[in-house]
Biopython code that builds the backbone (N, CA, C, O; Angstrom):
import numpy as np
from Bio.PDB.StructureBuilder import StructureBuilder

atoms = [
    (1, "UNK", "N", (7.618, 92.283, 140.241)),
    (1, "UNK", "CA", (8.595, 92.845, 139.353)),
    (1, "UNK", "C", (9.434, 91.738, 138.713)),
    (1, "UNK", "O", (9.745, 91.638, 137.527)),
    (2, "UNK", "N", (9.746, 90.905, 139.756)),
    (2, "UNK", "CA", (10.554, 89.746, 138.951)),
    (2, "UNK", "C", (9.456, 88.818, 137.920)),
    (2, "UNK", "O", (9.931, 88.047, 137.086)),
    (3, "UNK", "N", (8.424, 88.934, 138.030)),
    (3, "UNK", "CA", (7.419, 88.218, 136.891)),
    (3, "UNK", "C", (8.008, 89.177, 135.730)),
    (3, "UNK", "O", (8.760, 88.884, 134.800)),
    (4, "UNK", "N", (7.327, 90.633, 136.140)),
    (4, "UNK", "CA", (7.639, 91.149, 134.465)),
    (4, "UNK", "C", (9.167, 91.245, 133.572)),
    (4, "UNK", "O", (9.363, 91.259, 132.357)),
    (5, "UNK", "N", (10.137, 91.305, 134.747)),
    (5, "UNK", "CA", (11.197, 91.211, 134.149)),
    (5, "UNK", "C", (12.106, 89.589, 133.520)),
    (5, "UNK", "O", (13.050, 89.603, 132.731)),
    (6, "UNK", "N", (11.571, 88.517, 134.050)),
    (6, "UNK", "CA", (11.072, 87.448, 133.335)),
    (6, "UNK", "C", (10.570, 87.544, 132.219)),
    (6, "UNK", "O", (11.251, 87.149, 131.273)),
    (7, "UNK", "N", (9.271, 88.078, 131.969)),
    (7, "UNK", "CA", (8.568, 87.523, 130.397)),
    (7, "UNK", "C", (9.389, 88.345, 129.677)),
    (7, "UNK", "O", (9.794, 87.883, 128.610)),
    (8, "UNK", "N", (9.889, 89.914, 130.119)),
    (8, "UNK", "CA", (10.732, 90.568, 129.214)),
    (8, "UNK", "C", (11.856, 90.081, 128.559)),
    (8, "UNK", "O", (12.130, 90.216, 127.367)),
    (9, "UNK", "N", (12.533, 89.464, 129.484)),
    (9, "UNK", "CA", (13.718, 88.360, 128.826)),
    (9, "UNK", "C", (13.426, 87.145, 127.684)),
    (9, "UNK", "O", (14.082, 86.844, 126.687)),
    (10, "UNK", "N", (11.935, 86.456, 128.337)),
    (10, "UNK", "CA", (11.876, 85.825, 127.647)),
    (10, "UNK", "C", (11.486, 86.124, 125.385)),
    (10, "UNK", "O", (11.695, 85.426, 124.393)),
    (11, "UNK", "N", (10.900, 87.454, 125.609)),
    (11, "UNK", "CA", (10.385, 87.584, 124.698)),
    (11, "UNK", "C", (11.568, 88.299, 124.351)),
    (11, "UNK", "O", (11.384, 88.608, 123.174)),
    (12, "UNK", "N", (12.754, 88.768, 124.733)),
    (12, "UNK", "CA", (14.062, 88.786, 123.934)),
    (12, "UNK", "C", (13.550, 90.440, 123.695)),
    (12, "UNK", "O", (13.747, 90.691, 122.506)),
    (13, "UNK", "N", (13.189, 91.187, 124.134)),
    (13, "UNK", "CA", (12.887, 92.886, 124.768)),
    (13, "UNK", "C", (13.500, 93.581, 125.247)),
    (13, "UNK", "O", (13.581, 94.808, 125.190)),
    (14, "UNK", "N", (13.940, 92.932, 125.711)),
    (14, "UNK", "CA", (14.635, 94.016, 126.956)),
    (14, "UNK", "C", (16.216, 92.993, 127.674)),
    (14, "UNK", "O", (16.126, 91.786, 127.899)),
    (15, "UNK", "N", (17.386, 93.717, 127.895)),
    (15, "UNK", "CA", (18.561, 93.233, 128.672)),
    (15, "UNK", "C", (19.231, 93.964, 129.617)),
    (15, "UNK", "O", (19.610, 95.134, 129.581)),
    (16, "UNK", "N", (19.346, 92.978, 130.619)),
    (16, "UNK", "CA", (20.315, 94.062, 131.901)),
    (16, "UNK", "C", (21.282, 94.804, 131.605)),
    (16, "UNK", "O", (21.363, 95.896, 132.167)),
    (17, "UNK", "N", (22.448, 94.331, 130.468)),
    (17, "UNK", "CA", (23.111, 94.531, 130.460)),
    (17, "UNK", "C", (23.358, 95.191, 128.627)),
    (17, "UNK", "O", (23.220, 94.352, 127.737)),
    (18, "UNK", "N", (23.632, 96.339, 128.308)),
    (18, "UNK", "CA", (23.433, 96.811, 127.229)),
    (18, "UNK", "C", (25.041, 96.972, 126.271)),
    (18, "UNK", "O", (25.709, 97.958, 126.581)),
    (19, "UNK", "N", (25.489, 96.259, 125.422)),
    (19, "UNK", "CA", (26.872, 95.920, 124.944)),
    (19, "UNK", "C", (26.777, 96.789, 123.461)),
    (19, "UNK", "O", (25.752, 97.301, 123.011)),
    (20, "UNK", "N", (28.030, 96.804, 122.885)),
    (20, "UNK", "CA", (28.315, 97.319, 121.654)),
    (20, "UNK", "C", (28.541, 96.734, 120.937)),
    (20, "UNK", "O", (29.062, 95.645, 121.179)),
    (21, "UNK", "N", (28.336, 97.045, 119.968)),
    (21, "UNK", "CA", (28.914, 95.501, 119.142)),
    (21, "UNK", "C", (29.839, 94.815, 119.172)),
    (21, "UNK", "O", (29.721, 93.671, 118.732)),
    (22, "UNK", "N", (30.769, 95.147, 119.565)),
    (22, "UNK", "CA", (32.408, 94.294, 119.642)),
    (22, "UNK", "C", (32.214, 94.214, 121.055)),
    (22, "UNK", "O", (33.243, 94.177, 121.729)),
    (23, "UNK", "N", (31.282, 94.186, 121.558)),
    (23, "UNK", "CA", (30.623, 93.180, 123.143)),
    (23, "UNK", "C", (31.099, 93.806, 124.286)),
    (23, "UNK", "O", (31.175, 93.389, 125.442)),
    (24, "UNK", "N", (31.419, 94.907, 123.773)),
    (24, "UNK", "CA", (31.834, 95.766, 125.057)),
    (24, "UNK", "C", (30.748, 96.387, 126.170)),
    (24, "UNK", "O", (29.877, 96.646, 125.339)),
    (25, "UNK", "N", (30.181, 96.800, 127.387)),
    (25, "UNK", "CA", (29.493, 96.703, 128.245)),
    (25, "UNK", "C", (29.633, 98.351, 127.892)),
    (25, "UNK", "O", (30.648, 99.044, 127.819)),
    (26, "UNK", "N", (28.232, 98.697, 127.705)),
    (26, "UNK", "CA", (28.140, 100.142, 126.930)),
    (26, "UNK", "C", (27.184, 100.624, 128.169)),
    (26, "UNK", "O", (27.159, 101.853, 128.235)),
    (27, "UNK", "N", (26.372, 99.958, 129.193)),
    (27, "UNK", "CA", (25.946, 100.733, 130.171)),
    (27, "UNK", "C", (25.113, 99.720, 130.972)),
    (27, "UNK", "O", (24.804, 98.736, 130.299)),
    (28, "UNK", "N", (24.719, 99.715, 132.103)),
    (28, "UNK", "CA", (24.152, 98.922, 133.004)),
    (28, "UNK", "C", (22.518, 99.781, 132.874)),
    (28, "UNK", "O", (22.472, 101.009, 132.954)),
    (29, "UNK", "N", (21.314, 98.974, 132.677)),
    (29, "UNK", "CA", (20.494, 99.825, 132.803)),
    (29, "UNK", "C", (20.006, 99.540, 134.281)),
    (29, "UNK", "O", (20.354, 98.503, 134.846)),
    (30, "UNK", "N", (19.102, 100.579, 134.970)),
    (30, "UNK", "CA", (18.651, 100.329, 136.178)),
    (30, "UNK", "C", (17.416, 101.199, 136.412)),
    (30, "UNK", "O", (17.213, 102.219, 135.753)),
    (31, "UNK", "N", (16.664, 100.796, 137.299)),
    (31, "UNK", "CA", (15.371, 102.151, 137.374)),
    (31, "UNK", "C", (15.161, 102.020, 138.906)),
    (31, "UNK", "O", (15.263, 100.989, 139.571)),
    (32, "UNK", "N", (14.829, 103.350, 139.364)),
    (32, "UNK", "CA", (14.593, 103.855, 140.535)),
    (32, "UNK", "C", (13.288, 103.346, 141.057)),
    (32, "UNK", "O", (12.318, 103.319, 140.300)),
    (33, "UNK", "N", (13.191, 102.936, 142.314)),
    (33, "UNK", "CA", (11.594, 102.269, 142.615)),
    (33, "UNK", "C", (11.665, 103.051, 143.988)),
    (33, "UNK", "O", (12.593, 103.065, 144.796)),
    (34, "UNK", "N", (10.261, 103.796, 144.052)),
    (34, "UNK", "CA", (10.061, 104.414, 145.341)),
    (34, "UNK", "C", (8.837, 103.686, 145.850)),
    (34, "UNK", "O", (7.877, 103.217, 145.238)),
    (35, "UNK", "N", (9.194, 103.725, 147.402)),
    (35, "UNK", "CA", (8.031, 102.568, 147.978)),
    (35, "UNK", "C", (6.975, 103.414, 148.646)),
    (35, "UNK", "O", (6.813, 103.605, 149.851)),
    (36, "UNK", "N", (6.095, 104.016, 147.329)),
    (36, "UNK", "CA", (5.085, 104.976, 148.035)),
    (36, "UNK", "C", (4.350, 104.242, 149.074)),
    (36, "UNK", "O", (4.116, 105.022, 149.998)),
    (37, "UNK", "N", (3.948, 103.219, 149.278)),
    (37, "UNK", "CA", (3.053, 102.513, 150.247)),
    (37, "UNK", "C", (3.549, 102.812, 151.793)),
    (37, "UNK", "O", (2.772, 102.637, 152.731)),
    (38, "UNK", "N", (4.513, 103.143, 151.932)),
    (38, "UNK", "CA", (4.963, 103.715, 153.222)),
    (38, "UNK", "C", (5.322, 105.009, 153.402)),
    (38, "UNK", "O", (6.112, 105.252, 154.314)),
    (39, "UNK", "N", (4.875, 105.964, 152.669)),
    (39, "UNK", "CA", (4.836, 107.361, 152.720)),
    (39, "UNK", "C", (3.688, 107.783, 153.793)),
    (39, "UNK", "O", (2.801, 106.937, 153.905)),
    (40, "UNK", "N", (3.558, 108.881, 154.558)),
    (40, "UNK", "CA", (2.262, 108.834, 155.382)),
    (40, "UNK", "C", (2.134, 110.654, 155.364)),
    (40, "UNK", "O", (2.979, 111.397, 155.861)),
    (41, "UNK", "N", (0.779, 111.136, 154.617)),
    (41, "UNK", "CA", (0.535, 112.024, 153.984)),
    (41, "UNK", "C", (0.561, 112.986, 155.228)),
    (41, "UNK", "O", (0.811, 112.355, 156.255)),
    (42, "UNK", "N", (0.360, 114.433, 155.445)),
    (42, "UNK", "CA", (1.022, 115.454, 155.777)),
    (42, "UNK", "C", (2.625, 115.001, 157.068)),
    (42, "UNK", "O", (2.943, 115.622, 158.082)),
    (43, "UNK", "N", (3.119, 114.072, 156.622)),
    (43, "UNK", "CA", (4.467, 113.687, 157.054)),
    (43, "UNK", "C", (5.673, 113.192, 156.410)),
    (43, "UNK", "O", (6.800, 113.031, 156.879)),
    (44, "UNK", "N", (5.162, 112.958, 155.110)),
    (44, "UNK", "CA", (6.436, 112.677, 153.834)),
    (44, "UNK", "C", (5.893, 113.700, 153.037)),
    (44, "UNK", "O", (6.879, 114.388, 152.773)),
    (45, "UNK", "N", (5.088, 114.123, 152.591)),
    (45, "UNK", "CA", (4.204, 115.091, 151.875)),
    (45, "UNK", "C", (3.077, 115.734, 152.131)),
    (45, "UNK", "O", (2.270, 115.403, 153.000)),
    (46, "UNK", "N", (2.946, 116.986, 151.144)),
    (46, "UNK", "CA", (1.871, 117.490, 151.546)),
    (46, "UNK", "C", (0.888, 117.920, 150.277)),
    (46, "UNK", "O", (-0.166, 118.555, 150.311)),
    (47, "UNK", "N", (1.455, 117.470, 149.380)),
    (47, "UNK", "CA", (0.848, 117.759, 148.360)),
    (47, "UNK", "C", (1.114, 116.791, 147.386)),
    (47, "UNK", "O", (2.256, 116.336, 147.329)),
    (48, "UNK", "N", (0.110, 116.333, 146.481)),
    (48, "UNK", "CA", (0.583, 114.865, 145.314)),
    (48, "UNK", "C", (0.111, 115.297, 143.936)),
    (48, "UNK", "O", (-1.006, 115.303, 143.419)),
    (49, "UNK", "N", (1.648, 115.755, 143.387)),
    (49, "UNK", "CA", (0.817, 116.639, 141.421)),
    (49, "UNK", "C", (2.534, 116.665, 140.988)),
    (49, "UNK", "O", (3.606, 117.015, 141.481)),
    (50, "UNK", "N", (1.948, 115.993, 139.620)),
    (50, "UNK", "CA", (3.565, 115.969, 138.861)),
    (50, "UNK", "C", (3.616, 117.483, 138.134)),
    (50, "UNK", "O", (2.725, 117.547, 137.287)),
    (51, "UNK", "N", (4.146, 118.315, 138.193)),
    (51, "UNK", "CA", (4.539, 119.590, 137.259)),
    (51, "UNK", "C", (4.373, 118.966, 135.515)),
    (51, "UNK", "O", (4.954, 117.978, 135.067)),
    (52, "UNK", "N", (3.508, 119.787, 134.835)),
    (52, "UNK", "CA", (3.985, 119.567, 133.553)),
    (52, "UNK", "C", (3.647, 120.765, 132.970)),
    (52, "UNK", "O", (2.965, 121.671, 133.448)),
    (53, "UNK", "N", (4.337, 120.675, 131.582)),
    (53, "UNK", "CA", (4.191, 121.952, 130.925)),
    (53, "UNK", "C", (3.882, 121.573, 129.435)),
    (53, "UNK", "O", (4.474, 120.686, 128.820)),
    (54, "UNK", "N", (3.070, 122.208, 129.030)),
    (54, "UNK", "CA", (2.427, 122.055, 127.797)),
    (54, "UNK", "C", (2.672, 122.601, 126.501)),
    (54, "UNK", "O", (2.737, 123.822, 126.359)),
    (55, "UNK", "N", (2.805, 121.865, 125.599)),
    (55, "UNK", "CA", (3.938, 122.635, 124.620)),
    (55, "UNK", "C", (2.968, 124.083, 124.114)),
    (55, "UNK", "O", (3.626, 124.960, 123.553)),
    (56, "UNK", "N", (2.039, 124.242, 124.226)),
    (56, "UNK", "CA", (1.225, 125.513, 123.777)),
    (56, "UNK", "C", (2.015, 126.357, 124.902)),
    (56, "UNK", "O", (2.648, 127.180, 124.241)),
    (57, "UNK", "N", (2.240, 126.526, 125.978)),
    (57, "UNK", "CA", (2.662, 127.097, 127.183)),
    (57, "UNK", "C", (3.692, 127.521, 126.845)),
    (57, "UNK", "O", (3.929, 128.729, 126.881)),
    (58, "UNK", "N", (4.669, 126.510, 126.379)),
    (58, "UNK", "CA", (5.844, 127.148, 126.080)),
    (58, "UNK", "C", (6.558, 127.516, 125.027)),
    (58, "UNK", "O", (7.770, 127.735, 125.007)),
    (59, "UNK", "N", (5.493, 127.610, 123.794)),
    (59, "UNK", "CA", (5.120, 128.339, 122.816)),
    (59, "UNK", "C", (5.339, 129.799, 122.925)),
    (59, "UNK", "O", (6.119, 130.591, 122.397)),
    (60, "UNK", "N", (4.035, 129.913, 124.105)),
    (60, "UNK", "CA", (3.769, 131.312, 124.324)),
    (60, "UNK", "C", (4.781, 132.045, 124.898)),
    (60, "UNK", "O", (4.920, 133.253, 124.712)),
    (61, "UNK", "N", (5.569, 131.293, 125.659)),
    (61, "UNK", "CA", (6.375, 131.775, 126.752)),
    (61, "UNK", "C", (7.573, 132.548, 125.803)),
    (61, "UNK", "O", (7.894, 133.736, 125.850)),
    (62, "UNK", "N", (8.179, 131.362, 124.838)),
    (62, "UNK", "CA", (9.173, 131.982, 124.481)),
    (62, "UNK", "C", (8.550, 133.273, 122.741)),
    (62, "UNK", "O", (9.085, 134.170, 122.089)),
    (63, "UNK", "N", (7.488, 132.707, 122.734)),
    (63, "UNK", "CA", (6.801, 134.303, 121.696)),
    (63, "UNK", "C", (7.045, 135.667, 122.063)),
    (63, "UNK", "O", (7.676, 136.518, 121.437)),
    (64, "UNK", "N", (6.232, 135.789, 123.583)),
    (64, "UNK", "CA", (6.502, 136.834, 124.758)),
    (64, "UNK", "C", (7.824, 137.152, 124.795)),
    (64, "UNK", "O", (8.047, 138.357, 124.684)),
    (65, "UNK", "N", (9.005, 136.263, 124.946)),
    (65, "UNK", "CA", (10.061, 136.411, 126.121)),
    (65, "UNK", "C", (10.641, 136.864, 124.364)),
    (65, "UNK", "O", (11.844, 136.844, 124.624)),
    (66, "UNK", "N", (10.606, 137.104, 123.379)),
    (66, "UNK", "CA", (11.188, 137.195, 121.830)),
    (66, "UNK", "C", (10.479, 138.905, 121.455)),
    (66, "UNK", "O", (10.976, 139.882, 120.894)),
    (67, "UNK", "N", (9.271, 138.684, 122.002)),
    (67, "UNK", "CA", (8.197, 140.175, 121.455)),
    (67, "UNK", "C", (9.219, 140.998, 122.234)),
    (67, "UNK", "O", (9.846, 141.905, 121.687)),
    (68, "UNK", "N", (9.433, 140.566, 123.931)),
    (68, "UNK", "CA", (10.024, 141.931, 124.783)),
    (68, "UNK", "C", (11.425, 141.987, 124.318)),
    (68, "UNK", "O", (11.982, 143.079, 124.427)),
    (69, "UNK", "N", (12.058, 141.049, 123.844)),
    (69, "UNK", "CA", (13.461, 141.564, 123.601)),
    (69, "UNK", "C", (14.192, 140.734, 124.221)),
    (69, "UNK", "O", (15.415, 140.870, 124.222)),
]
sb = StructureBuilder()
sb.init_structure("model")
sb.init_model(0)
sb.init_chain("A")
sb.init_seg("    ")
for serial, (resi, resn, name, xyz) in enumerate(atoms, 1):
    if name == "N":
        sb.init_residue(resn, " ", resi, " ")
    sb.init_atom(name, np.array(xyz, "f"), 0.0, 1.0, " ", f" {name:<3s}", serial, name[0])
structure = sb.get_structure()
């Protein structure tokens, strides 16, 4: 991680620290890292599937939820 966040700096991409123009500190960015490699399956989980929903899906959903009223 510290490699990629290196070349990111270097190529002037990306900053820790995100300012306003009159250099004021407008937000700290940060990202969450989970250390799946020590998860141990039917004991941290039992199942591995991200939820998604598909914009046709929820198309329909709110067509329906508009037809009934």
């Amino acid at each position: 991680m510290n490699k990629e966040l290196r070349a990111l700096e270097k190529t002037t991409t990306w900053k820790l620290i995100k300012r306003n123009p009159d250099g004021i500190v407008e937000r700290y960015k940060a990202r969450l890292v989970v250390k799946g490699y020590t998860q141990v399956e039917e004991v941290d989980y039992n199942e591995n599937f991200s939820p998604v929903a598909k914009t046709v899906t929820v198309r329909i959903l709110f067509a329906l939820a508009a037809a009934k009223g």
